[in-house]
Backbone bond lengths (Angstrom), bond angles and torsions (degrees), N, CA, C in turn:
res aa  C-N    CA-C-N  psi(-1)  N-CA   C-N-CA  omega(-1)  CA-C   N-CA-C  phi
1 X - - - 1.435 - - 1.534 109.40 -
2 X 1.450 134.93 141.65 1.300 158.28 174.13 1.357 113.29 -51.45
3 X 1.108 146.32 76.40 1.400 120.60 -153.90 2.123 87.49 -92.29
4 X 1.565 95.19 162.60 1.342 93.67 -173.29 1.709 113.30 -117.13
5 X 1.403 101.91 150.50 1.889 113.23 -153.09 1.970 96.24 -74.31
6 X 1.499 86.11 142.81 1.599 98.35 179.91 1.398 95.42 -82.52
7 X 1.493 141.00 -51.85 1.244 135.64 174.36 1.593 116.29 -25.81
8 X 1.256 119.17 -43.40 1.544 128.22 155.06 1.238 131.70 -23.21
9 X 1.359 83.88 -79.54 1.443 111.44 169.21 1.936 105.25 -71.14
10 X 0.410 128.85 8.63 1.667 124.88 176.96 1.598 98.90 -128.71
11 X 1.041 120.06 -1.22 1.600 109.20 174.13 1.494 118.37 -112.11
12 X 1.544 95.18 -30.94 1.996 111.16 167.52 1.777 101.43 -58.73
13 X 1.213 97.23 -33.64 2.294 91.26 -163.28 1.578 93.84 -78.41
14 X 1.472 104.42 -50.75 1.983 108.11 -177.88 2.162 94.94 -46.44
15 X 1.128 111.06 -64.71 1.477 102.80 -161.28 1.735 99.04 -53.48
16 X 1.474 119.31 -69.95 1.573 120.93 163.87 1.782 96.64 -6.91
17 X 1.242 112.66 -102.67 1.280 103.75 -151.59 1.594 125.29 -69.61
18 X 1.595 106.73 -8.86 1.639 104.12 146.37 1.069 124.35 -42.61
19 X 1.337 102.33 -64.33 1.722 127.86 179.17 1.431 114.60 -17.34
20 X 1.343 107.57 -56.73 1.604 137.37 -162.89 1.321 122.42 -102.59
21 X 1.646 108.52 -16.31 1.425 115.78 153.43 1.115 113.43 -53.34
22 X 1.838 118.70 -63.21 1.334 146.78 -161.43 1.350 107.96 -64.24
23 X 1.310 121.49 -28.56 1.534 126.51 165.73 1.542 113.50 -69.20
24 X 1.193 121.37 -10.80 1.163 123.73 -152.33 1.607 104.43 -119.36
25 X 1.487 120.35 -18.75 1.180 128.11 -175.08 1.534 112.29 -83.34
26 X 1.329 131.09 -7.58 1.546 124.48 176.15 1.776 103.14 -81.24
27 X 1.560 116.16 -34.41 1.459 136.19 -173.42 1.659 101.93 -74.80
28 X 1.292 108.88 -57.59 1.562 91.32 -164.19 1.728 109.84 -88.27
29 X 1.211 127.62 4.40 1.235 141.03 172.28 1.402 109.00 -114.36
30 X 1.432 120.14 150.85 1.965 120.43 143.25 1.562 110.70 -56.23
31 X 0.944 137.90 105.12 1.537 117.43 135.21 1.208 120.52 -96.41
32 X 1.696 120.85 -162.41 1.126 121.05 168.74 1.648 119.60 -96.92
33 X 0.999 136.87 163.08 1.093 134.27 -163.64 1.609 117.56 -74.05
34 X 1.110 113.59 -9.03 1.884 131.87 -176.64 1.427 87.58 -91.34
35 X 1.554 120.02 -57.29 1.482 107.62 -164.64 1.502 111.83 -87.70
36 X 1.476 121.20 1.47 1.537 123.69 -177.84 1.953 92.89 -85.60
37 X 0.642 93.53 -38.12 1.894 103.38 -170.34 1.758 101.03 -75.12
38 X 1.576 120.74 -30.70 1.384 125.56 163.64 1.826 111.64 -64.88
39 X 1.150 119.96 -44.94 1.541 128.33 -177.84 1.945 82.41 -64.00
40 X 1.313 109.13 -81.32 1.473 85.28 -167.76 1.119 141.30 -20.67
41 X 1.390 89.35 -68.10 1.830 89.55 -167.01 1.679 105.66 -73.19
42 X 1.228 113.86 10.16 1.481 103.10 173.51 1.946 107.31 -94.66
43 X 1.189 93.38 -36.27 1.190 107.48 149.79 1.793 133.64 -26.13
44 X 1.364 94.76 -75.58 1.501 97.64 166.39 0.993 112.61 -92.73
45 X 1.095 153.39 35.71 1.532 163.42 112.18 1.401 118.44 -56.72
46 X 1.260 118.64 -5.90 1.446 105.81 -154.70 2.031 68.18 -131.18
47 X 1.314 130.22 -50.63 1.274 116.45 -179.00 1.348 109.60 -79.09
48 X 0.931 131.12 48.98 1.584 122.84 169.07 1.889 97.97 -140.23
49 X 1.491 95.00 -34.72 1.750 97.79 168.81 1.393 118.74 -53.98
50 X 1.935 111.86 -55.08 1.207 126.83 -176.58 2.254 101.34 -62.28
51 X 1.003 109.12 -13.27 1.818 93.96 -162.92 1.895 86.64 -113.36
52 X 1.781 113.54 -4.98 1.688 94.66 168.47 1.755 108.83 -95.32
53 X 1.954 104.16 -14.77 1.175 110.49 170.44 1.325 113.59 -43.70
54 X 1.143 92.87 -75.82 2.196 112.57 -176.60 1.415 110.03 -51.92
55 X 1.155 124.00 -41.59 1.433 99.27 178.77 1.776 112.10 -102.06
56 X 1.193 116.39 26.29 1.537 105.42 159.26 1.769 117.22 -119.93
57 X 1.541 99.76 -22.55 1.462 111.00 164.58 1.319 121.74 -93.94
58 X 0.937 122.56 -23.59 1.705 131.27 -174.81 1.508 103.26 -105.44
59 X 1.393 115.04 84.20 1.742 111.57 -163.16 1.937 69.87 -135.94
60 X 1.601 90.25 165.38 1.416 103.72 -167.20 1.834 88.35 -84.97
61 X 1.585 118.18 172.50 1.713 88.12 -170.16 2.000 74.47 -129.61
62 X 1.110 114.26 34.37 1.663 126.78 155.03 1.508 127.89 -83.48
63 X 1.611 92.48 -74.42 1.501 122.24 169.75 1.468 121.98 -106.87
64 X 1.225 119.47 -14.84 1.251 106.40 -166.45 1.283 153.72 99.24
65 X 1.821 98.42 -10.10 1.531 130.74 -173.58 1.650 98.10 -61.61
66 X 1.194 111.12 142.69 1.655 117.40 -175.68 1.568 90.57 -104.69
67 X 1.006 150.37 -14.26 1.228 137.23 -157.30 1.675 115.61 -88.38
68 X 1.138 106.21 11.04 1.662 104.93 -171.03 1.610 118.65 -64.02
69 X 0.947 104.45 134.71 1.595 111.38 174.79 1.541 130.22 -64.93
70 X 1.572 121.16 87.21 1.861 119.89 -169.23 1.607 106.91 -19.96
71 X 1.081 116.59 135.91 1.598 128.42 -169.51 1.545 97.23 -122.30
72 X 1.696 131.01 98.67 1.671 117.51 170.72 1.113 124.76 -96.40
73 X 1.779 114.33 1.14 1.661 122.08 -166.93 1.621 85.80 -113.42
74 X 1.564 90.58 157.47 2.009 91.43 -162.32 1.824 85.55 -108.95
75 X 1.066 124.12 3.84 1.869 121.60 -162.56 1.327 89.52 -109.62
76 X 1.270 150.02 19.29 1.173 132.57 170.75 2.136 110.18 -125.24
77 X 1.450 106.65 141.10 1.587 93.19 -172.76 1.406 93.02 -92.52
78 X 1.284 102.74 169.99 1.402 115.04 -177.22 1.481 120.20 -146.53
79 X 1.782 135.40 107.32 1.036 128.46 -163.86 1.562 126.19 -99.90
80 X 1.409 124.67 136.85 1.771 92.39 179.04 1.029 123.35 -56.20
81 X 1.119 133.55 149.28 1.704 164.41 157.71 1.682 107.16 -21.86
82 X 1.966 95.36 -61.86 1.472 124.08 -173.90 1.622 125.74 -75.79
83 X 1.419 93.41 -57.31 1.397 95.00 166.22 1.932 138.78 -119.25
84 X 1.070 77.37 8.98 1.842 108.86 175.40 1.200 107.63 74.95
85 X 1.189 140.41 4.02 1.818 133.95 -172.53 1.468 97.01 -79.80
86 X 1.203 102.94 161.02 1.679 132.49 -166.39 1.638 83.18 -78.64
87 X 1.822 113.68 127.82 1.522 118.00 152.09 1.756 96.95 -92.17
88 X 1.427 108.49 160.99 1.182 138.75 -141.06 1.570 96.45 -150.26
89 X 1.563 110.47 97.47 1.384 112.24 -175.74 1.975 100.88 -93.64
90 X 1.030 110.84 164.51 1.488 135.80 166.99 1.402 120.53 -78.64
């Protein structure tokens, strides 16, 4: 069985909450309006990377279900959603 990489999963959540920082930096600061529209779209650039990350690397390696939830602690088991078999982190 395939077991699947935590680096994955630890790089989809880092972009996620970049993502959403960067959305967040025209609001909780002044900028100017050239560089508020630069935070955005880097913004959703960075959350649309992290959600094509997870569902093309983070696939169940049973069935195939993309929906699995990033796993960063190695002491906890974790089953698919879809077809119930044990995922198997790296």
């Amino acid at each position: 069985m395939k077991k699947l990489k935590r680096k994955y999963a630890f790089l989809s959540l880092a972009l996620l909450i970049c993502g959403v920082l960067f959305l967040w930096v025209p609001f909780l600061f002044y900028t100017s309006v050239k560089l508020g529209k630069i935070f955005v779209i880097g913004g959703i650039i960075m959350i649309l990377s992290a959600l094509v990350l997870k569902y093309i690397l983070l696939k169940c390696p049973n069935c195939g279900f993309a929906g699995l939830v990033p796993q960063l602690s190695g002491n906890e088991t974790y089953y698919c959603p879809k077809c119930g078999k044990k995922i198997k982190w790296e």
